[in-house]
C-alpha positions, 0 to 999 in steps of 0.5 A: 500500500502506498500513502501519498500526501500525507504530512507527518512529524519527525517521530513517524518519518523515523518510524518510516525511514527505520521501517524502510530500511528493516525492509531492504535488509538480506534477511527481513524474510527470514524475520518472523512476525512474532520476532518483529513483535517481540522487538518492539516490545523490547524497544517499549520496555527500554523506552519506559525505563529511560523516560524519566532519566533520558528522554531522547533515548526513550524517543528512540526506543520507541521510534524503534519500537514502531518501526517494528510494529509496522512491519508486523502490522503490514505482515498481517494486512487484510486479505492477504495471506499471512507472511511468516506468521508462526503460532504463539504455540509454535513460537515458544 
């Protein structure tokens, strides 16, 4: 899916430009949706722990966090077959 005309703050176009570039790597196939998940939570959890002390960093993590969620989100986008999607069951 393509958006055009859209203006967005500097966070999204982070979130975006992380997300293309997660894209292009050699082995973002090899990713499974869970792991994209798994990430961004990770990135959530750093995010929360830095907010008091270290705001950028929290920034960060949670630019990173989103890029990730994207990627998962387009993954699971309606009617198209699921991509590298893995059971919680089988994922454990």
């Amino acid at each position: 899916m393509q958006a055009t005309g859209y203006i967005v703050g500097s966070a999204a176009a982070g979130a975006i430009a992380q997300l293309k570039a997660l894209e292009s790597r050699d082995d973002f196939s090899n990713l499974r949706t869970v792991d994209l998940v798994n990430a961004a939570a990770h990135s959530c959890e750093q995010a929360h722990k830095a907010l008091r002390e270290d705001p950028t960093e929290a920034r960060a993590c949670l630019i990173h966090g989103a890029s990730r969620l994207l990627a998962a989100a387009d993954r699971l986008e309606p009617g198209a077959a699921p991509a590298n999607v893995v059971s919680m069951d089988a994922a454990s």
